[in-house]
BADREN-987851 format. One line per 3 residues: number of its first residue (from 1); their letters; for each residue x, y, z of N, C-alpha, C, O. Coordinates in Angstrom, 2 decimals, always signed. Layout:
# BADREN-987851
NUM> A> X Y Z X Y Z X Y Z X Y Z ~ ...
This chain:
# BADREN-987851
1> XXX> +17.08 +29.43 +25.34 +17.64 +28.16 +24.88 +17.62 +28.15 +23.36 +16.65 +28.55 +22.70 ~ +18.57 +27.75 +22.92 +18.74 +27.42 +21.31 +18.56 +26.22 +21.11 +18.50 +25.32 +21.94 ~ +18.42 +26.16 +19.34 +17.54 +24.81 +18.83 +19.04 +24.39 +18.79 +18.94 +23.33 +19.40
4> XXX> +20.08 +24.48 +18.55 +21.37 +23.77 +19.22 +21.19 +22.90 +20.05 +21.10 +21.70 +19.82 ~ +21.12 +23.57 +21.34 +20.68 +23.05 +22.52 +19.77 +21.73 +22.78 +19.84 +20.99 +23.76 ~ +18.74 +21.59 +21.45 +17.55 +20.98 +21.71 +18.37 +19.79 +20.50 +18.81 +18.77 +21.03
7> XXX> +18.49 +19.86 +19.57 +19.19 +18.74 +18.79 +20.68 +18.43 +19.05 +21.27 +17.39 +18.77 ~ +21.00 +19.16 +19.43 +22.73 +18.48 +19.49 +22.86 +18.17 +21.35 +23.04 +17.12 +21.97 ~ +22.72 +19.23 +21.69 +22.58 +18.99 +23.46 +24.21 +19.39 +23.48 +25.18 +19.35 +22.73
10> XXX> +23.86 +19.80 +24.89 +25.23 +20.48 +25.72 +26.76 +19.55 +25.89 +27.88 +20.00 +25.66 ~ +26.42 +18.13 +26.35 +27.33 +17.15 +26.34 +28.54 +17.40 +24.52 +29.76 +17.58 +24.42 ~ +27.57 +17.29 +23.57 +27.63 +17.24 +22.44 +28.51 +18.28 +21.84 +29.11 +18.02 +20.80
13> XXX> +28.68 +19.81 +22.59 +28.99 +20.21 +22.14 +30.10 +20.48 +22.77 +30.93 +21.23 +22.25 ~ +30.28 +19.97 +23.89 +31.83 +19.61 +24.61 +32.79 +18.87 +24.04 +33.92 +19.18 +23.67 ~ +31.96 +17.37 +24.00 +32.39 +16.11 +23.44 +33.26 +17.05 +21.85 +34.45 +16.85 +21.62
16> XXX> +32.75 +17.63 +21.32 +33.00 +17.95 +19.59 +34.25 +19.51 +19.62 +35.01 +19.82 +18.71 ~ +34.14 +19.99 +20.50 +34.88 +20.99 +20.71 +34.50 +22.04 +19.73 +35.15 +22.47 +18.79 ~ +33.04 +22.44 +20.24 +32.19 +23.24 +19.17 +32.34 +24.59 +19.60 +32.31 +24.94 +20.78
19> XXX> +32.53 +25.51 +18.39 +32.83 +27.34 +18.71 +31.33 +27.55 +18.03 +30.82 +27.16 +16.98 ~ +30.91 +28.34 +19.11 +29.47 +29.16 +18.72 +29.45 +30.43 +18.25 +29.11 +31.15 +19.19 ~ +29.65 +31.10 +17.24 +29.45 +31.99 +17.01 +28.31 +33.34 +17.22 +27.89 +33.94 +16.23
22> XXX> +27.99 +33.62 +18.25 +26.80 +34.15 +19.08 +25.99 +35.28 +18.02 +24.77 +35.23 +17.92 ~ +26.72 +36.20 +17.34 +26.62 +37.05 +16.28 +25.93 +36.35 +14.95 +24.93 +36.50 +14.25 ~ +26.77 +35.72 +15.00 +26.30 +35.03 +12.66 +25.52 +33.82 +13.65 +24.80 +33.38 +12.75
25> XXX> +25.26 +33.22 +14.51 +24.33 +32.07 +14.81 +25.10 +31.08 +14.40 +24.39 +30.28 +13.79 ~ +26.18 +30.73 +14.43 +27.13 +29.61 +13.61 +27.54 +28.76 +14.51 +27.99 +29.23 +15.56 ~ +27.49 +27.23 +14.30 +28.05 +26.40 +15.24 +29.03 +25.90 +14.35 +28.60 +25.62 +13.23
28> XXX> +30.33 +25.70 +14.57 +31.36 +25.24 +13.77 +32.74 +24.28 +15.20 +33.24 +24.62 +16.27 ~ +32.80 +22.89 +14.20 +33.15 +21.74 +14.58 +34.05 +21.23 +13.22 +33.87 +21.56 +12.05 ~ +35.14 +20.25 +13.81 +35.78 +19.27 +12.95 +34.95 +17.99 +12.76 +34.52 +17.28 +13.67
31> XXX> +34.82 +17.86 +11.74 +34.31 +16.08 +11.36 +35.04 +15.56 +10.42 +35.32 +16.28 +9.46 ~ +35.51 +14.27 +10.48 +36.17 +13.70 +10.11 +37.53 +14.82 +8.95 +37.80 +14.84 +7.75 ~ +37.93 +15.42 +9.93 +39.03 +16.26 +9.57 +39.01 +17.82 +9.02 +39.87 +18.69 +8.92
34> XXX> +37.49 +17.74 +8.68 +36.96 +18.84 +7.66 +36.27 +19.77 +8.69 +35.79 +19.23 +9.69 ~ +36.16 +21.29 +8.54 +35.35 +22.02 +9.09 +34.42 +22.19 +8.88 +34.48 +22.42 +7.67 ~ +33.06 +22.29 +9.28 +31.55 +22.33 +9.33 +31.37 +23.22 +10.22 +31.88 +23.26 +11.34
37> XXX> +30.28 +24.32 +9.51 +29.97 +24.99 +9.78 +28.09 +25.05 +9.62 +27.46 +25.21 +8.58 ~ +27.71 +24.93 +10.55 +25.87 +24.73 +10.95 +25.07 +26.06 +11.33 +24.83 +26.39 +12.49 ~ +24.68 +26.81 +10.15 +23.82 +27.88 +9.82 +22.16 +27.62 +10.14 +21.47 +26.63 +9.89
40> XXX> +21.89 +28.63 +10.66 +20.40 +27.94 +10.50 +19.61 +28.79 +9.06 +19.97 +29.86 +8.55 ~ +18.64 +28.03 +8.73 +18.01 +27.85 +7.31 +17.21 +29.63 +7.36 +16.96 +30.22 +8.41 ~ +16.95 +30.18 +6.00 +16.35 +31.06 +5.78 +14.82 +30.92 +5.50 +14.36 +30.18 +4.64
43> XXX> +14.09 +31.72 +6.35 +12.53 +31.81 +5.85 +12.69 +31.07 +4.47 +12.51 +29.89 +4.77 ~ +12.93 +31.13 +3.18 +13.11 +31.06 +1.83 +12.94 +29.29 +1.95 +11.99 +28.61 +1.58 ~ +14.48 +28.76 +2.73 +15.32 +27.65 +2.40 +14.08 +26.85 +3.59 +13.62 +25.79 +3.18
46> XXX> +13.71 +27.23 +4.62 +12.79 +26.35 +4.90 +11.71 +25.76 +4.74 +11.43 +24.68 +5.24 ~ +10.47 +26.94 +3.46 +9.71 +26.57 +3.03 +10.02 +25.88 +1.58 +9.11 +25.28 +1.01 ~ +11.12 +25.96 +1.08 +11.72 +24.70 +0.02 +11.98 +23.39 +0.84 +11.88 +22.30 +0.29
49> XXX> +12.14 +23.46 +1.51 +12.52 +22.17 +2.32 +11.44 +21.78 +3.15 +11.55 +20.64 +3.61 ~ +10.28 +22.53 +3.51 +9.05 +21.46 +3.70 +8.38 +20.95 +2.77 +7.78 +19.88 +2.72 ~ +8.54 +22.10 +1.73 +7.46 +21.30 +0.04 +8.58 +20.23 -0.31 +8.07 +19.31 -0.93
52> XXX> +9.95 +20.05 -0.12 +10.87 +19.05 -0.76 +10.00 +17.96 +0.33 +9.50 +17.03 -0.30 ~ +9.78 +17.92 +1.55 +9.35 +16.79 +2.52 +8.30 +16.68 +2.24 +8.23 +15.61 +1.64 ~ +7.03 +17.30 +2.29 +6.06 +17.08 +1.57 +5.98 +16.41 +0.41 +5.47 +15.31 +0.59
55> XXX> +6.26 +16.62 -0.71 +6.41 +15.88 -2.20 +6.87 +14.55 -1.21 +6.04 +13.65 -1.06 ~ +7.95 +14.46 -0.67 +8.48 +12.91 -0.54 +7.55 +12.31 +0.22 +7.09 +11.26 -0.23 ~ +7.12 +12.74 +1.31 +5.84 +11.70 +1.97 +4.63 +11.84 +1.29 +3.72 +11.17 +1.77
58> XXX> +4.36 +12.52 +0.33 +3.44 +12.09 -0.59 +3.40 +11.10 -1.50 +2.38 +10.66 -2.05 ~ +4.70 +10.69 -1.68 +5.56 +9.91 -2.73 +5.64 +8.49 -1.92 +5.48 +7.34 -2.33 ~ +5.82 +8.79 -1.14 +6.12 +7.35 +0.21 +4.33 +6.82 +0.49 +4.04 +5.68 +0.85
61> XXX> +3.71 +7.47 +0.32 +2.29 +7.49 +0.57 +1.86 +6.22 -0.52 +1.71 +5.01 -0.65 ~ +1.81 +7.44 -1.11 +1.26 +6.80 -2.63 +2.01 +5.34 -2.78 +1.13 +4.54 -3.12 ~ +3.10 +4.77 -2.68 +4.13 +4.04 -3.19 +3.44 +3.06 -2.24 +2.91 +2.07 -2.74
64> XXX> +3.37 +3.29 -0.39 +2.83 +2.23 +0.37 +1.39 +1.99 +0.08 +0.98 +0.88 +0.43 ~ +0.33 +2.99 -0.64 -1.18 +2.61 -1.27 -1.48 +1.86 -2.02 -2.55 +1.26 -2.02 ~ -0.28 +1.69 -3.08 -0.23 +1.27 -4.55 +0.39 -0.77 -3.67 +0.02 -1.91 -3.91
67> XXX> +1.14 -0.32 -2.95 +1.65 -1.64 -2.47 +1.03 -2.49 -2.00 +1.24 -3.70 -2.07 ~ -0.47 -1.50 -1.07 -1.35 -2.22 -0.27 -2.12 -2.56 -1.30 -2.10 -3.78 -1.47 ~ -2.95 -1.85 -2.25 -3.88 -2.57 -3.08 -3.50 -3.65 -4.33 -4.27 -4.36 -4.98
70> XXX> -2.13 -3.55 -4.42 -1.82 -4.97 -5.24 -1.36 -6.06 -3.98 -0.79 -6.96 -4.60 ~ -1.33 -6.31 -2.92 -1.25 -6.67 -2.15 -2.74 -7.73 -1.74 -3.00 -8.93 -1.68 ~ -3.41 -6.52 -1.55 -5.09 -7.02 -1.45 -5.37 -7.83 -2.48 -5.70 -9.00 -2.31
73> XXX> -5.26 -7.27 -3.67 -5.78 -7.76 -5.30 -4.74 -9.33 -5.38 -5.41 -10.24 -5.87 ~ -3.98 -9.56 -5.18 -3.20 -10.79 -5.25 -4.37 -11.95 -4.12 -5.03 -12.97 -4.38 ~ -4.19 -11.25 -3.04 -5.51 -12.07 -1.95 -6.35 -12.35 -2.49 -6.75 -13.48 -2.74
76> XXX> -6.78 -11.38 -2.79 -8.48 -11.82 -3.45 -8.42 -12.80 -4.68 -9.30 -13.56 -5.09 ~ -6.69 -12.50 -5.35 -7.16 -13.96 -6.40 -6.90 -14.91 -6.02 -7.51 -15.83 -6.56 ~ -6.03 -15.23 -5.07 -5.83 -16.13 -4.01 -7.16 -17.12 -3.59 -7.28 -18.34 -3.64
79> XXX> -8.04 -16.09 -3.19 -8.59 -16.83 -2.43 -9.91 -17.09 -3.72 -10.70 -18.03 -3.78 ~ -9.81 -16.06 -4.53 -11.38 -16.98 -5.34 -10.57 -18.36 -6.57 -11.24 -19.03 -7.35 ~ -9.57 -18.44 -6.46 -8.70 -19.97 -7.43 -8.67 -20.83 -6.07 -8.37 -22.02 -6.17
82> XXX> -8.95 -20.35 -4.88 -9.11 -21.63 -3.51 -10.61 -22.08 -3.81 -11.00 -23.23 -3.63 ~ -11.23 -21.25 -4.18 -12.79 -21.13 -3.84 -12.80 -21.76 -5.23 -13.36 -22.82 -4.97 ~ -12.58 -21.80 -6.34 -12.70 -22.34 -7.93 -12.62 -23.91 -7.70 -13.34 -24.85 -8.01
85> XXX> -11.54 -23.78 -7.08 -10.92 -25.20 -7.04 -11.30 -26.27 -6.08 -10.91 -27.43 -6.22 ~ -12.36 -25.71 -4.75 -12.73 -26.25 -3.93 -14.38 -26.81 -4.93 -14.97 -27.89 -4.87 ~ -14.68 -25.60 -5.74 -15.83 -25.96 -6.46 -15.76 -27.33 -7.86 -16.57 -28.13 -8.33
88> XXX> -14.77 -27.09 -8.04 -14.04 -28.01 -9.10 -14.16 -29.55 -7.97 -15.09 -30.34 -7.86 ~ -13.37 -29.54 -7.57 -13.38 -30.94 -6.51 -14.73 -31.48 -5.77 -14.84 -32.68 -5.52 ~ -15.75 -30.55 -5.43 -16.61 -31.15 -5.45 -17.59 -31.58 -6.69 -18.43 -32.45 -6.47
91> XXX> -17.52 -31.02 -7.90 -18.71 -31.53 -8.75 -17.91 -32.30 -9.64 -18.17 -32.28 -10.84 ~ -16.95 -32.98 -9.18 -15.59 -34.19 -9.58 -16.49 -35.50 -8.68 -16.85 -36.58 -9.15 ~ -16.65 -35.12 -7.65 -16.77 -36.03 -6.73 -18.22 -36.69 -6.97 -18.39 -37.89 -6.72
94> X> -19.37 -35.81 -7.49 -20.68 -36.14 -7.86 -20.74 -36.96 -8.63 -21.83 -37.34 -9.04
């Protein structure tokens, strides 16, 4: 079975009127008028393209960490100007 097979599926490649090239590994289809042609990646081009995914979910990481702790830090002043102000109102009231 080919990774064809597993991402595009058999229907898919009826539906598209896809020529497989069995030799060069080539799946080639019309999309929107244009020919495409679907190579699979080189030892080389795939370990550039996990460090390219890597860097980005490191990047997505960091970006949702940075979000959560100013997130938190806004709460916490939140709640000690509730707590200021609850202290304020009572030694008003004395």
């Amino acid at each position: 079975m080919h990774t064809g097979h597993l991402l595009l599926g058999r229907p898919w490649e009826f539906d598209r009127r896809v020529r497989h090239d069995g030799f060069a590994d080539q799946y080639t289809f019309k999309h929107n008028g244009k020919n495409v042609t679907l190579t699979p990646l080189s030892p080389k081009q795939v370990l550039e393209d996990q460090q390219r995914l890597k860097h980005s979910m490191e990047q997505l990481r960091e970006k949702e960490k940075n979000k959560d702790s100013k997130e938190k830090k806004e709460e916490e002043s939140k709640e000690k100007n509730k707590n200021f102000e609850k202290n304020m109102s009572g030694e008003k009231g004395k």
